[in-house]
C-alpha angles and dihedrals in degrees: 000000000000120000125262090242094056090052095057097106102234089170135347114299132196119207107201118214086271094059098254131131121244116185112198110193124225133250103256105240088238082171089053087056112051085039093068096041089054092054089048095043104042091043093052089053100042090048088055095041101057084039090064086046091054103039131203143294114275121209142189132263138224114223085222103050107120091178083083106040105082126116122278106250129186105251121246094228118041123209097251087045078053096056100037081049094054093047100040101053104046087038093059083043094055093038098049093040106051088047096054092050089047090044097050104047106092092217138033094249101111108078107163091194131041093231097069102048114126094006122108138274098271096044094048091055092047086052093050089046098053081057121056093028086054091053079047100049085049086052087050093045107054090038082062082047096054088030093053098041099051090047099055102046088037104055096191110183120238124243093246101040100114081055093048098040113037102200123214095247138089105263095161094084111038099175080084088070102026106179095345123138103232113210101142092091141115124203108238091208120122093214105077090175097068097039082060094057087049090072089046088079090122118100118005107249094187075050098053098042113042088047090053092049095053094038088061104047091044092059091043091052083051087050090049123037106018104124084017100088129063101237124040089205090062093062090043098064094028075061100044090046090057099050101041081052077063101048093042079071107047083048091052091060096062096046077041080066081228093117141041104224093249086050091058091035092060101039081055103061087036084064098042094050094047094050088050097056103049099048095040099031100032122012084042095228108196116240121199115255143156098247088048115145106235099220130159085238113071094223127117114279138169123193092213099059094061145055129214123284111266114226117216135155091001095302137087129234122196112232099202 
């Protein structure tokens, strides 16, 4: 009799008459995905596109206000360093990840999605990459979404937007104004664009999204290799290296003089939340526990949740 371990239905299963498994793989829904690519994409860009239109909110100022005073200064990370910084490095985690656990296992037994049973080395890593950088790109996604839709309606002013913008009034003696909210004022700066960025200050977006990136890919590292390596204390500090590359950032945007702190605080958490929600609630990453199924498969699994296949007619049906 088989074990009670072996029964749990990881994926659909066929018993021929002589009592051995047969796995057929699945046709991967290459439609489906693009599909889906082409909603997430085409809503983030139309979201920032009628935004820009639009414009954002512009406030007022306080003559006094030293928040906004500081100098412009050319940011650390720029915005195409930051992209190329959220899809690279979730892209050589999962990479390097998913071909050392190919690699290592003896036999080709561990399939961790029914699509790439039965298909060679090189198909079954693109499989596993489509995946989990999928998962990544909806998490990204949604983090510009949220991003995008908070910076346009706020307004917040940047800390260097006096500098930026020059109005076209005397801000040199502020007893003039005392405790008035000016907002009878035009920027006498020729670069519009940039006066524009410089009412984007809330939330953080590099924030956001850099701490979304590595939050991600810390989690799926967790998902992935923990018990594969041979030291715990390797994949702790792989983890803690990727996500303090994500907070550098974050950091650089408040000495940048690009950010108020609250601004980068916030964008933080909003990037967090939203990776952990994608890869727990969604992407089902699995998390080591003591009550893990150990199945062949890599999702999340619990005993308890699922009774043995049932045999009839020489094939097997899972009962969830």
């Amino acid at each position: 009799m088989a074990d009670a371990e072996s029964q749990i239905p990881c994926a659909t299963r066929n018993v021929s008459s002589t009592g051995t498994d047969t796995f057929t793989s699945k046709r991967l829904p290459v439609v489906r995905v693009l599909l889906d690519f082409a909603i997430l994409t085409f809503t983030w860009l139309g979201l920032e596109t009628i935004s820009r239109y639009i414009g954002p909110y512009e406030r007022g100022i306080f003559c006094d206000d030293e928040s906004i005073r500081l100098p412009y200064r050319t940011g650390t990370v720029s915005g195409t360093a930051l992209f190329a910084f959220c899809f690279v490095v979730p892209a050589i985690a999962i990479v390097a990840t998913e071909a050392y656990r190919l690699f290592k296992s003896s036999t080709s037994d561990e399939h961790f999605l029914e699509y790439e049973r039965g298909r060679p080395f090189h198909y079954r890593l693109g499989i596993r990459f489509l995946f989990f950088q999928g998962y990544f790109f909806m998490a990204f996604v949604v983090t510009m979404i949220f991003t995008i839709i908070t910076k346009f309606p706020v307004g917040r002013l940047r800390p260097h937007f006096l500098d930026v913008c020059k109005p076209n009034i005397n801000l040199t003696n502020c007893a003039e104004y005392g405790n008035q909210y000016i907002t009878s004022f035009e920027c006498t700066t020729h670069n519009q664009h940039l006066v524009m960025e410089a009412r984007l200050s809330f939330f953080s977006g590099h924030s956001s999204l850099s701490l979304c990136a590595t939050t991600f890919t810390v989690l799926y590292l967790q998902s992935r290799l923990h018990g594969h390596l041979g030291s715990k204390v390797i994949l702790i500090l792989l983890q803690a290296f990727v996500l303090s590359s994500g907070m550098f950032i974050a950091y650089s945007r408040v000495f940048d003089h690009m950010h108020h702190s609250s601004d980068v605080l916030i964008g933080m958490i909003v990037g967090i939340l939203t990776a952990v929600t994608v890869a727990l609630g969604i992407a089902k990453f699995e998390m080591p526990s003591p009550r893990r199924c150990k199945n062949a498969y890599g999702h999340a699994t619990d005993p308890s949740k699922y009774r043995p296949a049932t045999v009839s007619n020489g094939s097997a049906t899972d009962i969830p």
